[in-house]
Structures are given as structure tokens and as C-alpha cells.
N, C-alpha and C positions, 0 to 999 in steps of 0.2 A: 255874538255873546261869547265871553268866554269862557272856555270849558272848566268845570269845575277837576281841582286835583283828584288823580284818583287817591285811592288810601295808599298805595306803593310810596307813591310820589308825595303822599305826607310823612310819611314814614321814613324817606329816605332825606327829606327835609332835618330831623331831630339829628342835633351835632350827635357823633357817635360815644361822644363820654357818655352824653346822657343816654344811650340806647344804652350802655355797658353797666351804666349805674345802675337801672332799674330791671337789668335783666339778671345783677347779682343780687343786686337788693329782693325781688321777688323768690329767686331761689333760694335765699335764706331764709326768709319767712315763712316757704312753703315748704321748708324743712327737706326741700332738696338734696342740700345738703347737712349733714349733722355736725354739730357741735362739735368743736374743735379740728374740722375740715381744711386741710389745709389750701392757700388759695393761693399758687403759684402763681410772680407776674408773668410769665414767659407762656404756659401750657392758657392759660385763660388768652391771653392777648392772641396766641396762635391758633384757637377757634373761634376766636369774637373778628378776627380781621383785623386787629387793634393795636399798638403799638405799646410799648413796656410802662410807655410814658403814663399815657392814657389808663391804665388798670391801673399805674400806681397811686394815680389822684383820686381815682376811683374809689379804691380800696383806702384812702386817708377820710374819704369824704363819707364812708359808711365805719370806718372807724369813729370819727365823730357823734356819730349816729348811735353809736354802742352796737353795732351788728360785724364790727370787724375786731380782733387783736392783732395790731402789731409788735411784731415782736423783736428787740434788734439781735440782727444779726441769724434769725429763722425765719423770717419771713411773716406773710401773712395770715390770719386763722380765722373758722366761723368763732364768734365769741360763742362764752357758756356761761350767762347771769347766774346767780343760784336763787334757788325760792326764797332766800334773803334780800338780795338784791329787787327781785320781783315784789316786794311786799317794800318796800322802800323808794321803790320807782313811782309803783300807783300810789303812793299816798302823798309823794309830791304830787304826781301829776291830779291829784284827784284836786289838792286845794285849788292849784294853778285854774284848773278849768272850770270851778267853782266864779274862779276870778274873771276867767274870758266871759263868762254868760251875764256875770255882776256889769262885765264894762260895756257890754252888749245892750243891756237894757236904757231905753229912752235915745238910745242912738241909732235904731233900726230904719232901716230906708225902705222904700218900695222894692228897688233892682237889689239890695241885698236880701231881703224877704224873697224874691224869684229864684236868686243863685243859688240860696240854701235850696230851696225847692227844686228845680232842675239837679242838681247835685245828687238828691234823695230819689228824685226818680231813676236817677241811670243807678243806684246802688239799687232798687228795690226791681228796674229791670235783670242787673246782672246776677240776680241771688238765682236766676232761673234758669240762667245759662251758663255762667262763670263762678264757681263758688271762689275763686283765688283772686280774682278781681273784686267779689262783692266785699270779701277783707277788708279788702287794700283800702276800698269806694268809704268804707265804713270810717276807717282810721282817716284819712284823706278830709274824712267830713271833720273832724275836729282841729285838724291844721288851720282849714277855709273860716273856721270860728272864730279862731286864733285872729288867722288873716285880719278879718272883718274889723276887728278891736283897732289898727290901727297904731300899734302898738308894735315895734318891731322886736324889743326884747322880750315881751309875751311870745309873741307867736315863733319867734326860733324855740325859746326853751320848751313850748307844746310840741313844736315838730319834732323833736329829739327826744321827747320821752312819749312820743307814740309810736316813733320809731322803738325805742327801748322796750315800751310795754307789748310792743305786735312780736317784736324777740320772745318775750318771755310766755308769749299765751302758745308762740309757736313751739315751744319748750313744753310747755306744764298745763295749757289748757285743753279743758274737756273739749268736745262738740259741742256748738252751742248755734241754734237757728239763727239765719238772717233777718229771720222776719222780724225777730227780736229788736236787734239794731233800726231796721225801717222804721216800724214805728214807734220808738222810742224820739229817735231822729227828728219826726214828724210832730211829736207830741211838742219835741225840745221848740221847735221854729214856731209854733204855735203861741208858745208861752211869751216867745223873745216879741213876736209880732204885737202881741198884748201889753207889751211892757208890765207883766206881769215877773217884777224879781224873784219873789217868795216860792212860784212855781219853777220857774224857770231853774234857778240854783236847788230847789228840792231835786226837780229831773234828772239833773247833772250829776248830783250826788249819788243818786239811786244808781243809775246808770253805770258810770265807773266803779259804781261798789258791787254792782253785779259782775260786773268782768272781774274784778279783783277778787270776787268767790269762786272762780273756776279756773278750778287751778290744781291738774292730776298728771304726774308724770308722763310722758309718753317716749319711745325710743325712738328711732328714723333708722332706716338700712342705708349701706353704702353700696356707691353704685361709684362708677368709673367719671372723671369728671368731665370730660369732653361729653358723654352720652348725658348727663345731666342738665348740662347747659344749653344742646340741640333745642327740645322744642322752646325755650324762651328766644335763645337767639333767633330760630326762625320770626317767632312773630314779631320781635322788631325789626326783622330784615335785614339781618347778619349772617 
């Protein structure tokens, strides 16, 4: 038989842009680093292992994203939406996802009804252990929605303004329980299974309109950036 990989060896499987993506991507979100950070190609690529090239595609692909500024001729920066921008984001993104659940309905499959399920279980595991992955799991869940639709111009412009909106809750939002998300999540896959529209888009609505009411300043300390990006690098095995 053969041996299953260990996690190193899946690990060291993922091309390294992507490990470098989602190790700056998570430290902007988790407010790692603060707003208007600047995000050197040369000092990042010299503790990721990673080549100038590499951080710079990086850093274009989470500028996309609205979680970078480029700037010409300065270099690159954490972006900083303001509570205008934030309130202009979710209410695109509120109708847009109104719209993924509307294209959702009467097109639901059995293994699509499992994925969302498996999905919600590893976010309602990770609320226990990981509060920075149950985030991520949470917004992740609304991309896979996207996904689902079938629909490729939907689901990039979901993935970019939950990218955008995870920016701005890591900016302006309160604390707010996981458990929240679980079962709301839970309720949402419910509704879709039923091809029940009228709930399903009510959910959806409620939902994003709950996140888009929390919404309270907070600061971030600055810390040195090679020491910030240590324990993310580690866990993708950089």
C-alpha cells in the first residue's frame, strides 16, 4: 500500500507563490500588520525563501484583492479602505450574494449539498481551535457559494469583495462569535437544499447585514516585519 503523504510533504507540495500569498494575505487580515505597512519586495522575499519575482506577483495579486497599494515608484503598502469605502463594499457585495443564493436555487445537487456541509463542519471545528482560520473558513464559505453558481464572473467579483470586506472588518470590526457564522451558514444550506428562494435570499440578507453593522475602530501595534511573518511562514513551511 502506499503510504499516505505526511502534512510536510503536502505542504511542501503547494507552489511557493501560493504559500507566500496566503501567508501575507492572512497577516493582513489578522491585522498583523497595520494599515499602511510597508511591504518591501526584497526584506519579505529574504524571510519567505522567495525570490523578488515571486512577492512581486504576489503583492499585484492581493493588490487586486484591495488588501495591497501599489504605489509607483514607493513601493508596496497594507491598503487602508475608510468606513466609506466599507459601507460601499458590503452593499455591493450584499446584493451580489443575494444573487449567488437566487442562482443557487433549484440547481442544488446532492455532492454540492455535502461540500457546503463538510466546509461548515471544518469552520464550526476550527472556531475551537483556530479563531484566524475559522475567519478565513467563514469568508471561504461564501467564495464556494459563488463557486457553486457556475458562473465565473459572479464568483471572481464575490471572491474580491470578501476579500475587500474581510479588509475592512479587520480595520473597523467589533468581536463577534463564530458560532454566529456556523449556524447561520447551516441555516443558509438548509434553505438552498429546499429550494426554498424566499428564505434562502431573506438569510443572505440578514446575514451580510449583520456583519455590515459591526463596525468599531480598532488600532494594531507595530512590530518589526521579519518577526511578524515568522509564525505564518512557519506553518506553511518557509
Amino acid at each position: 500500500m502506499t503510504p499516505k503523504p505526511s502534512d510536510s510533504s503536502q505542504k511542501s507540495a503547494v507552489p511557493k507563490s501560493e504559500a507566500v500569498y496566503r501567508i501575507l494575505k492572512r497577516a493582513i487580515l489578522d491585522q498583523a500588520f497595520a494599515a499602511g505597512t510597508k511591504l518591501p519586495e526584497d526584506s519579505i522575499g529574504e524571510r519567505l525563501g522567495v525570490s523578488r519575482t515571486i512577492v512581486r506577483q504576489v503583492l499585484a495579486r492581493l493588490n487586486g484583492e484591495g488588501l495591497v497599494e501599489l504605489r509607483p515608484n514607493k513601493g508596496a503598502c497594507v491598503s487602508h479602505p475608510s468606513l466609506e469605502d466599507g459601507h460601499n463594499i458590503f452593499a455591493v457585495r450584499r446584493s451580489l450574494e443575494i444573487l449567488v443564493v437566487d442562482s443557487l436555487i433549484g440547481n442544488m445537487t446532492a455532492p454540492m449539498i455535502r461540500e457546503l456541509e463538510a466546509h461548515v463542519d471544518a469552520e464550526d471545528k476550527a472556531r475551537l481551535t483556530n479563531s484566524s482560520a475559522s475567519i478565513q473558513l467563514a469568508g471561504e464559505f461564501h467564495v464556494l457559494l459563488a463557486q457553486l453558481t457556475g458562473n465565473a464572473i459572479l464568483s471572481r467579483y464575490v471572491t474580491e469583495l470578501v476579500s475587500r470586506s474581510s479588509m475592512i472588518l479587520s480595520l473597523y470590526g467589533r468581536p463577534h462569535s463564530s458560532d454566529c457564522a456556523v449556524s447561520e451558514h447551516r441555516e443558509l444550506i438548509a434553505a438552498l437544499a429546499g429550494n426554498d428562494r424566499n428564505k434562502a435570499c431573506e438569510l443572505m440578507d440578514h446575514h451580510i447585514g449583520a456583519i455590515t453593522s459591526r463596525a468599531l475602530l480598532t488600532s494594531s501595534s507595530e512590530k518589526d516585519l521579519s518577526t511578524l511573518l515568522a509564525a505564518y511562514a512557519r506553518e506553511e513551511g518557509l
